[in-house]
N, C-alpha and C positions, 0 to 999 in steps of 0.2 A: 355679199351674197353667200351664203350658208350651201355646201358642196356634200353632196351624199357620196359614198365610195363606192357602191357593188351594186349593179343593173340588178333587178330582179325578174326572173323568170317569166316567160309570157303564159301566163294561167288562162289565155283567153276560148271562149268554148265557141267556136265557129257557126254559123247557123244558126245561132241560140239568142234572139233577137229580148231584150229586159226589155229596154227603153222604146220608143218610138213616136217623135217628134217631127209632125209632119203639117207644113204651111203656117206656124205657127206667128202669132203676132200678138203685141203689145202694145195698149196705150196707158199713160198716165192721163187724163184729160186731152190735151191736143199732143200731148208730146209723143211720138211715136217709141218706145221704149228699144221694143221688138219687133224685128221685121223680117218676115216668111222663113222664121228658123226651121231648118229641116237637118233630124240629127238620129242616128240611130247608133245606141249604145249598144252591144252583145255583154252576155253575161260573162263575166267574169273581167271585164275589158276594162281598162284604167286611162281616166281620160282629163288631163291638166287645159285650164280652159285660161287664160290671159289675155291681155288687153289692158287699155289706158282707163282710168277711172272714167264712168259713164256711159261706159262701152256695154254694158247691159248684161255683163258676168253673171253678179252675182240675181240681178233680176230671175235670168234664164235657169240656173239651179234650184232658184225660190219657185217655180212655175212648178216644178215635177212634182213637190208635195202640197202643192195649192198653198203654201205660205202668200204666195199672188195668185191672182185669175186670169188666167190668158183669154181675149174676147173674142180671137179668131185662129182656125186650124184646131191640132189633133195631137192629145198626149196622151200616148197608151202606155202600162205601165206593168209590165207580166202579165200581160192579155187582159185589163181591167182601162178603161179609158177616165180621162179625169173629167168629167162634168159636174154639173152643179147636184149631182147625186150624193148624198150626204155619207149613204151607205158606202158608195164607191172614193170619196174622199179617206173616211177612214180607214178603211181597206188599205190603202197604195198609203197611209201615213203611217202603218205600221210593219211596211214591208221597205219604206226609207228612212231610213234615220240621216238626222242634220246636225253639221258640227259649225256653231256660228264661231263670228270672229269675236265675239266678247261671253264667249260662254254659254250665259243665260242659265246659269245657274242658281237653284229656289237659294238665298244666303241665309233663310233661318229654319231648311235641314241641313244635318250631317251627312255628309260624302254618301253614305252609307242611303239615306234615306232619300238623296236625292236620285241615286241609280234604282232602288227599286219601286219609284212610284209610279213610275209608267207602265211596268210590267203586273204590278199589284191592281192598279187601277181598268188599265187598259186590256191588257192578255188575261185578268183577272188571275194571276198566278199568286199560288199561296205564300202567304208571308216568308217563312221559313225557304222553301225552295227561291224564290226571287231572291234572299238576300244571300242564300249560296253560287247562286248565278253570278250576283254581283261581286262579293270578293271573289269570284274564281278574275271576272274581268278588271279587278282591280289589281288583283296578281298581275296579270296578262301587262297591263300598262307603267308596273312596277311603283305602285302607290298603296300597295293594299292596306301598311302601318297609319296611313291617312284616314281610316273610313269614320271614325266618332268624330273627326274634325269637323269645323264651318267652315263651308268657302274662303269667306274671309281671313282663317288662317294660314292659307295655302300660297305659295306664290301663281306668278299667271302659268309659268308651265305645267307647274300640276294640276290647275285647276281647268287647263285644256283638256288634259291627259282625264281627267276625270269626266272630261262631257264627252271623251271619244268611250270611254267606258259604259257613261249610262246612256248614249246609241246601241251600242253594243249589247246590253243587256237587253233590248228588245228583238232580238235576234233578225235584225232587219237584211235583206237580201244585196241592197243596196246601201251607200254612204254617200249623204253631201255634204263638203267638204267649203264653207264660204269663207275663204281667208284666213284659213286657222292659225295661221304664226303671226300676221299683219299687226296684234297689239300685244306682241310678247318681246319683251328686253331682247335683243339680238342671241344672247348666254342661254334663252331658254327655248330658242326655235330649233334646236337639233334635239329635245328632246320629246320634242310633239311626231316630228317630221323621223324619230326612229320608230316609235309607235306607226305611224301610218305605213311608214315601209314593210314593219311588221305586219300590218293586214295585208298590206298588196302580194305579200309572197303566198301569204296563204287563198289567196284567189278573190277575194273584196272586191266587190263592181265599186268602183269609184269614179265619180266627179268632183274634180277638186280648184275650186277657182285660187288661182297664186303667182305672187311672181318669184317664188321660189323654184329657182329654172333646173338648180342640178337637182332637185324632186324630181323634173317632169323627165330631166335625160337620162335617170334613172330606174323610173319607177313607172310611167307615164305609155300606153303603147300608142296615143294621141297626142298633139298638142293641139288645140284650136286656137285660133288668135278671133278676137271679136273688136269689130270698131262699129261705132254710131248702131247698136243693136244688130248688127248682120255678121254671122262667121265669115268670113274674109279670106283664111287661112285654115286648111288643117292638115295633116300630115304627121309621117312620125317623128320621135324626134331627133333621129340624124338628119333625115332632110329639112323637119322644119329649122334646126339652131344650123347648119351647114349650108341649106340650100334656099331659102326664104324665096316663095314666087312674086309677093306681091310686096311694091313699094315701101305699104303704109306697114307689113310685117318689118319689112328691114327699117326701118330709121325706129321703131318699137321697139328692136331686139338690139337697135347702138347705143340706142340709151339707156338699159337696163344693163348690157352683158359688159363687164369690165373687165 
């Protein structure tokens, strides 16, 4: 288990409602994925979401940028709700940025060009300005010697470090965060997870699914625990890692905490 050293400041802006996830539910076909999530982020607020694989984690952060379609209840997203509005989808996907667990980075551009196609494309920002955005945040993640590179020449920590970057460059309000150290050699997950500490000091609304626990006792002002699609648990995380209320949190937290 990889141990971050120093809590970071609580940035959190009180009254300041981003998120707003109310009755919300999922199905795959019959399979109930999601069920009656009700969750409200505030801006600036940092929130570690864990549980057992299947537990509908990573589902329920896919939900807020319509990477999935929730069929029932209410995602509202900095006063913009998610429906089948096209307009309103892209809106709230360029006010979230997503950091998967395998990248998903284009491998036949350069670092370089893979940060500023969203911003070129999308924000329609001019060549020149996007690619000073982008090495300023490539500084930022201490990769910036990398930007002519291919993916492929990269190991997986920088190439994490490089998709937390080109989020970044779309200067989004929010981050999701789906497992980001889960396919990185053990050697390389402290240096994603100093990067993200890095944003959370600076105030980053984060959602970060992980079982990377001294992140969450650290950095985290939530932890949620989710079993069979329902939050189950959540609390901070001195009471959630010290105080656990419910059953299926503690034999969760005996198997994980060593």
């Amino acid at each position: 288990m990889t141990q971050t050293t120093e809590a970071v400041d609580n940035g959190i802006k009180e009254n300041d409602t981003i998120i707003k996830i109310a009755g919300m539910h999922k199905w795959y076909g019959d399979f109930h994925v999601l069920q009656d999530v009700n969750l409200d982020v505030a801006r600036g607020e940092r929130i570690v979401i864990c549980g057992p694989s299947g537990s509908g984690k990573s589902t329920l952060i896919r939900c807020i940028n319509r990477l999935e379609e929730h069929q029932r209840g209410k995602i509202i997203v900095d006063g913009t709700e998610l429906t089948n509005d096209l307009k309103n989808i892209e809106k709230i996907r360029t006010e979230v940025g997503m950091v998967f667990q395998h990248f998903n980075l284009f491998p036949h551009l350069t670092i370089l060009e893979n940060l500023t196609l969203g911003p070129i494309w999308v924000r329609k920002t001019p060549k020149r300005e996007a690619e000073e955005t982008a090495m300023a945040f490539l500084e930022k993640v201490h990769i910036a010697e990398q930007a002519q590179k291919y993916p492929g020449q990269l190991s997986g920590g920088q190439q994490q470090r490089v998709a937390i970057a080109r989020s970044l460059c779309m200067k989004p309000n929010v981050l999701l965060f789906d497992e980001p150290t889960s396919a990185l050699d053990p050697e390389m997950v402290k240096e994603v997870l100093d990067v993200m500490i890095s944003l959370a000091r600076e105030g980053m609304t984060m959602l970060v699914v992980t079982h990377e626990m001294g992140f969450a006792k650290s950095v985290a002002h939530r932890v949620l625990f989710m079993d069979y699609g329902r939050i189950v648990e959540e609390n901070t995380p001195e009471e959630f890692f010290e105080n656990p209320q419910h059953d299926r949190t503690k034999l969760f937290l005996s198997q994980i905490l060593h």
